[in-house]
N, CA, C and O atoms as a GROMACS GRO file, in nm:
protein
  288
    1UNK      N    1   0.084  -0.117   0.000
    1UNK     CA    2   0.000   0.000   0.000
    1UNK      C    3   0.089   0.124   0.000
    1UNK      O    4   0.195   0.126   0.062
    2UNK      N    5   0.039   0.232  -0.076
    2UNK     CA    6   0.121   0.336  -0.110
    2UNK      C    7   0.075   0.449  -0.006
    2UNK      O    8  -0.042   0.430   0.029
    3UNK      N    9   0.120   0.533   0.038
    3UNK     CA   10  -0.001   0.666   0.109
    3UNK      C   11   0.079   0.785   0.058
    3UNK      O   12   0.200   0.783   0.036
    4UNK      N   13  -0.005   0.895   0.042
    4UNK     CA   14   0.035   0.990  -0.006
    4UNK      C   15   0.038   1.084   0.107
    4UNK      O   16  -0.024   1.048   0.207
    5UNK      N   17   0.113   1.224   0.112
    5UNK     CA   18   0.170   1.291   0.230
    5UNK      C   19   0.192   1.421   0.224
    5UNK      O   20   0.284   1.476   0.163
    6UNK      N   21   0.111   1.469   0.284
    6UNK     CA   22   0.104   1.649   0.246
    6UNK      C   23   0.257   1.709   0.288
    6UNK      O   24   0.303   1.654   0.387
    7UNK      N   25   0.311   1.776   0.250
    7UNK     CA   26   0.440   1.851   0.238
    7UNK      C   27   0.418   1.997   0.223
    7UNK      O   28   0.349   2.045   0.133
    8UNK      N   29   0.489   2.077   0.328
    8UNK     CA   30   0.534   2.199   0.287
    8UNK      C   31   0.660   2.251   0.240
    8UNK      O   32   0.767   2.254   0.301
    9UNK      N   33   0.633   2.294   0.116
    9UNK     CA   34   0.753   2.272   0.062
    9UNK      C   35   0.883   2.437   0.093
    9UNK      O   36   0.852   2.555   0.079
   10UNK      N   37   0.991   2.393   0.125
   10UNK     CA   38   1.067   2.470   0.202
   10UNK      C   39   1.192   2.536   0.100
   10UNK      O   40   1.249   2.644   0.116
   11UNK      N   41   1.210   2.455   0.012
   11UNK     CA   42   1.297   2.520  -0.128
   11UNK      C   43   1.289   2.463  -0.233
   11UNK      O   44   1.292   2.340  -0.240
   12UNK      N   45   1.281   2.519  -0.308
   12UNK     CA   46   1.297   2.461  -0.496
   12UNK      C   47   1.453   2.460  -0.554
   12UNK      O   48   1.528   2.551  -0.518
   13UNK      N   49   1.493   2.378  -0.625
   13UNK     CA   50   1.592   2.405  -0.760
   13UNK      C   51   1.539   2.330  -0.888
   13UNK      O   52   1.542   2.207  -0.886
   14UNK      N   53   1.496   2.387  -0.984
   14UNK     CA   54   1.489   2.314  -1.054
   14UNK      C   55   1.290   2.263  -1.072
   14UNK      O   56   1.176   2.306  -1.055
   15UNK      N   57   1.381   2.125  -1.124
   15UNK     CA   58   1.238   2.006  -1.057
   15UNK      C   59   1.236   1.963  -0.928
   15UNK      O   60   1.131   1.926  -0.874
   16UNK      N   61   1.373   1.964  -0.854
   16UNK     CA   62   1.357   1.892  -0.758
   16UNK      C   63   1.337   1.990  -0.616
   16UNK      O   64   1.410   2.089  -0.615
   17UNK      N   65   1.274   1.977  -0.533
   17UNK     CA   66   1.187   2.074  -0.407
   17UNK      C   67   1.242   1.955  -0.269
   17UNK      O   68   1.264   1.836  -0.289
   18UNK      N   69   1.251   2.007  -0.164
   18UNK     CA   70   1.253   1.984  -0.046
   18UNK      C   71   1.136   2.014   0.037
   18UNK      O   72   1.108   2.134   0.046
   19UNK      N   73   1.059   1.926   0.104
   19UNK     CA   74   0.936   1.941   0.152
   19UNK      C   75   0.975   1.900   0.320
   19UNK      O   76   1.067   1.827   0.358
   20UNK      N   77   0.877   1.969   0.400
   20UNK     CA   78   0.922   1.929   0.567
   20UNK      C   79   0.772   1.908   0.630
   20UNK      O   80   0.708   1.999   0.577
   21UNK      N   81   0.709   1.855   0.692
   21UNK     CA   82   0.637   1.813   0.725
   21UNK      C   83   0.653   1.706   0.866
   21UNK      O   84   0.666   1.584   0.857
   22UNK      N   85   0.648   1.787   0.999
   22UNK     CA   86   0.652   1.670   1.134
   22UNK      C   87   0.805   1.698   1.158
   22UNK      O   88   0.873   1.621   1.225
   23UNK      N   89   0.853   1.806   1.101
   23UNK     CA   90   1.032   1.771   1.141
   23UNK      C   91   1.124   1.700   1.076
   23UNK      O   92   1.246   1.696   1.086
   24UNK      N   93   1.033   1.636   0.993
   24UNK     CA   94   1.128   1.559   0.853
   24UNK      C   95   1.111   1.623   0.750
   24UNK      O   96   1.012   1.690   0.720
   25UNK      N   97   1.237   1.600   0.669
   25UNK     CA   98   1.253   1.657   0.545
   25UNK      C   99   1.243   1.551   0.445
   25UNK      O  100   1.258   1.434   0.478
   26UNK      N  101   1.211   1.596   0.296
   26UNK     CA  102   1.200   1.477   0.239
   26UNK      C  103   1.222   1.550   0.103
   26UNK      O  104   1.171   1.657   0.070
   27UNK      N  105   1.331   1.449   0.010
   27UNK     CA  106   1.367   1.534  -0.144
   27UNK      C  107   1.240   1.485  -0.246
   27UNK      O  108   1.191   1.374  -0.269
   28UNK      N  109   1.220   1.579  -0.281
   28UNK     CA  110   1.102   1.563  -0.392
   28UNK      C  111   1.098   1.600  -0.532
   28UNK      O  112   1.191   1.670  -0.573
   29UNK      N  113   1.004   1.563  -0.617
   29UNK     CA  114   1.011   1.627  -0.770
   29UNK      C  115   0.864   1.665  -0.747
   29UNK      O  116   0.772   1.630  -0.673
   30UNK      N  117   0.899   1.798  -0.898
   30UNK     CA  118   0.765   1.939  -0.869
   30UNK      C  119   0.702   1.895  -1.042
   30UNK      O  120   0.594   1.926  -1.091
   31UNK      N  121   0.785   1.835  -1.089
   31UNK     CA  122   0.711   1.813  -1.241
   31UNK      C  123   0.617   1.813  -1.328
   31UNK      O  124   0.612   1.820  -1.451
   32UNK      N  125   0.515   1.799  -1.208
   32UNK     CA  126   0.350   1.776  -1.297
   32UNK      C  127   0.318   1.946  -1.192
   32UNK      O  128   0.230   2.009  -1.251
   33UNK      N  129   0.348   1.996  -1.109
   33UNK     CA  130   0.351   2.124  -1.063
   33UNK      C  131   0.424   2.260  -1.082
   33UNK      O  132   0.485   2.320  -0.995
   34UNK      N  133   0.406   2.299  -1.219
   34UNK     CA  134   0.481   2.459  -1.239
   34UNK      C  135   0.414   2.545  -1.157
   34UNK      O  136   0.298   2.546  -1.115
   35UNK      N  137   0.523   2.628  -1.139
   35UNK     CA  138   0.473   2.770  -1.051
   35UNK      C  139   0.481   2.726  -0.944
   35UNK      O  140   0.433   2.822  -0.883
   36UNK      N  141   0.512   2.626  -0.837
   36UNK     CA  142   0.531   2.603  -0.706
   36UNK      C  143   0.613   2.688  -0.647
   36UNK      O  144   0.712   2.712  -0.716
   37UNK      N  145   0.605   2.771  -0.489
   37UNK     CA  146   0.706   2.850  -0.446
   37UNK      C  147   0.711   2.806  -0.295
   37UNK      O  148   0.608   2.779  -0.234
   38UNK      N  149   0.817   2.801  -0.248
   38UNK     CA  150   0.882   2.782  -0.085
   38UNK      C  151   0.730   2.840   0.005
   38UNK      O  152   0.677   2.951  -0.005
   39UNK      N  153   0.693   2.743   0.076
   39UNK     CA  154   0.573   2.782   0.192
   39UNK      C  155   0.422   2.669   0.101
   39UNK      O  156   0.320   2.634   0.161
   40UNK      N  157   0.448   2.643  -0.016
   40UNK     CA  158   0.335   2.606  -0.071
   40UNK      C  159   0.287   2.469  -0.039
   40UNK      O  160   0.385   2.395  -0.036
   41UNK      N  161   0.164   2.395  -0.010
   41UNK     CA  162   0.147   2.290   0.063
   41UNK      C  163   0.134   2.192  -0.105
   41UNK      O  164   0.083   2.235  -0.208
   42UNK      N  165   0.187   2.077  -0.088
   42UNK     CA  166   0.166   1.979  -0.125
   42UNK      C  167   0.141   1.829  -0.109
   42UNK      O  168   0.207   1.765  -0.028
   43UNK      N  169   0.038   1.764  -0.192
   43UNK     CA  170   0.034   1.636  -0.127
   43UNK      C  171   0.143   1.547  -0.247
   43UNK      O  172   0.154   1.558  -0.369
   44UNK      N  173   0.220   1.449  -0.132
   44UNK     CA  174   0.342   1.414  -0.233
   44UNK      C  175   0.316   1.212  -0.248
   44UNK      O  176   0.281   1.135  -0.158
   45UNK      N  177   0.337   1.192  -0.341
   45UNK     CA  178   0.268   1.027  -0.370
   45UNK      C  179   0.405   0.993  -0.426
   45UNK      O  180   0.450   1.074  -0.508
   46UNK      N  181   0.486   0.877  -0.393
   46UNK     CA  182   0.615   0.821  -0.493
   46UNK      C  183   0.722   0.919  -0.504
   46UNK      O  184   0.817   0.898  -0.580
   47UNK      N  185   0.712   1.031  -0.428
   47UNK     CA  186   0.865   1.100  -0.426
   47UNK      C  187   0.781   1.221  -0.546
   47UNK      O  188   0.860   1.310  -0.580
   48UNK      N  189   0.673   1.231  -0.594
   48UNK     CA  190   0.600   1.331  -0.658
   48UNK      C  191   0.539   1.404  -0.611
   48UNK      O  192   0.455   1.360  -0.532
   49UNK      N  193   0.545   1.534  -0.630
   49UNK     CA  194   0.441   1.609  -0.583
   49UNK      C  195   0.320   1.638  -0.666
   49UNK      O  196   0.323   1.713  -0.763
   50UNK      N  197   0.179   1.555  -0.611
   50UNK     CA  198   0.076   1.529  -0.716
   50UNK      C  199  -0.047   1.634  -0.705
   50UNK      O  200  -0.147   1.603  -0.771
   51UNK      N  201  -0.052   1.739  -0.641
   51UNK     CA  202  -0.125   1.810  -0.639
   51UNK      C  203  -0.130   1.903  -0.509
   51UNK      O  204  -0.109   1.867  -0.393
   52UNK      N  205  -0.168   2.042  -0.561
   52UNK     CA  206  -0.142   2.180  -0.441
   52UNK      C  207  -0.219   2.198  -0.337
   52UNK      O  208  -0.304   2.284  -0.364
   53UNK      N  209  -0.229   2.160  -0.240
   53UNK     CA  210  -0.315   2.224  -0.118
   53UNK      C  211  -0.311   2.317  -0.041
   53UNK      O  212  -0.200   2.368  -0.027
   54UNK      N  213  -0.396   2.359   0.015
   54UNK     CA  214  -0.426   2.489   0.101
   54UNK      C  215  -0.351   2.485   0.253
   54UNK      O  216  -0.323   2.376   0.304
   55UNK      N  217  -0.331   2.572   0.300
   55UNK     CA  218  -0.232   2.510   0.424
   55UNK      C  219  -0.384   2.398   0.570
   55UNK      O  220  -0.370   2.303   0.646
   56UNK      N  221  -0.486   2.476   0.537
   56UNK     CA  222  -0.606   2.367   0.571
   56UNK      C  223  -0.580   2.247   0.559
   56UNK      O  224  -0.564   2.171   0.654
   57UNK      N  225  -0.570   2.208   0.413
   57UNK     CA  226  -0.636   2.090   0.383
   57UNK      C  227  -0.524   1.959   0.425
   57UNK      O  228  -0.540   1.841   0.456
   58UNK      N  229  -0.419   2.038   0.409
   58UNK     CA  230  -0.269   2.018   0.467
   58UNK      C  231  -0.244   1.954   0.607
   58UNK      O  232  -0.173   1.857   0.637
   59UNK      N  233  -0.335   2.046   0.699
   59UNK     CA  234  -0.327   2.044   0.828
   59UNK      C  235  -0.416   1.898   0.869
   59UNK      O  236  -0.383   1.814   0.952
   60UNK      N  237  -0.541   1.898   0.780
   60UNK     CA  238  -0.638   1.827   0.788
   60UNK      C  239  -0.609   1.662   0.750
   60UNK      O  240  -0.641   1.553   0.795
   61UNK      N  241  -0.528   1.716   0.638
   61UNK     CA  242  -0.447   1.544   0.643
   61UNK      C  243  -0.348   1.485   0.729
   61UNK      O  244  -0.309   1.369   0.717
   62UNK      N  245  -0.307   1.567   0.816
   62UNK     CA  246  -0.142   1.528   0.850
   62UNK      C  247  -0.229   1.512   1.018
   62UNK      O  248  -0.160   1.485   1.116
   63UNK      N  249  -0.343   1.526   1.028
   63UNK     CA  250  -0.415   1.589   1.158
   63UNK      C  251  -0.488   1.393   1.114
   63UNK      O  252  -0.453   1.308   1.196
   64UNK      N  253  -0.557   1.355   1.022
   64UNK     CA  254  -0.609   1.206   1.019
   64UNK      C  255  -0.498   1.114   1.026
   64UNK      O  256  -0.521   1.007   1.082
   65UNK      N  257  -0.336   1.142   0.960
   65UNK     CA  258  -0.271   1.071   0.983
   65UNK      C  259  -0.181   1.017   1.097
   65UNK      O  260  -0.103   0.922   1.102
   66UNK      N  261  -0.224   1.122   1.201
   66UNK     CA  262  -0.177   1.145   1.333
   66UNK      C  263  -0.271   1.009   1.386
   66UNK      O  264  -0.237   0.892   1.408
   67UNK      N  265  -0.399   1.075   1.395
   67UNK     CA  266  -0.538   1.002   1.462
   67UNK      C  267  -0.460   0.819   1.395
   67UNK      O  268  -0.430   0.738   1.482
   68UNK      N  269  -0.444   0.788   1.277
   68UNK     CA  270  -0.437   0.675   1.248
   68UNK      C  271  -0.323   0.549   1.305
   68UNK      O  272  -0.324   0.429   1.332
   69UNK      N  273  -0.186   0.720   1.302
   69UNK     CA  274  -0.071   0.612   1.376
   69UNK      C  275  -0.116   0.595   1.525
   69UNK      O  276  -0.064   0.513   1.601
   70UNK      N  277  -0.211   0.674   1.558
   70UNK     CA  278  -0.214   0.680   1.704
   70UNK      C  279  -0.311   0.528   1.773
   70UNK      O  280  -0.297   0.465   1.878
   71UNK      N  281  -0.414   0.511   1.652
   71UNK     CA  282  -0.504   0.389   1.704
   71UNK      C  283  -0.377   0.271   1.654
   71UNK      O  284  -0.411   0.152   1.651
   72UNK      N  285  -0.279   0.296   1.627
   72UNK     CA  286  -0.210   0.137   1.639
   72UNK      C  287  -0.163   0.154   1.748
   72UNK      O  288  -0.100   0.063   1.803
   0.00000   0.00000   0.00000
């Protein structure tokens, strides 16, 4: 099973972006995302960043994925 993982992304070069999310950092590609800039929320699937979120919707995922590690 794959899960995908909201990221705020903290610098660009290029294609490739650095996203931080929980205190971890994680190297990423922006490819299917032009115009991305440092602060912008993304949800990231396979080391991709697959689509832009709001810092909400952001919060709202990383806020169910909490709830989920927590019932194990």
């Amino acid at each position: 099973m794959c899960l995908a993982v909201p990221l705020k992304i903290t610098s660009i070069d290029g294609k490739r972006a650095v996203g931080e999310a929980g205190g971890l950092s994680q190297t990423l590609r922006v490819d299917f995302l032009p115009g991305l800039q440092p602060g912008d929320y993304v949800m990231v699937h396979a080391g991709f960043a697959i689509q832009k979120l709001t810092e909400e919707q952001a919060a709202e995922n990383l806020a169910a994925i909490r709830e989920a590690l927590d019932a194990l």
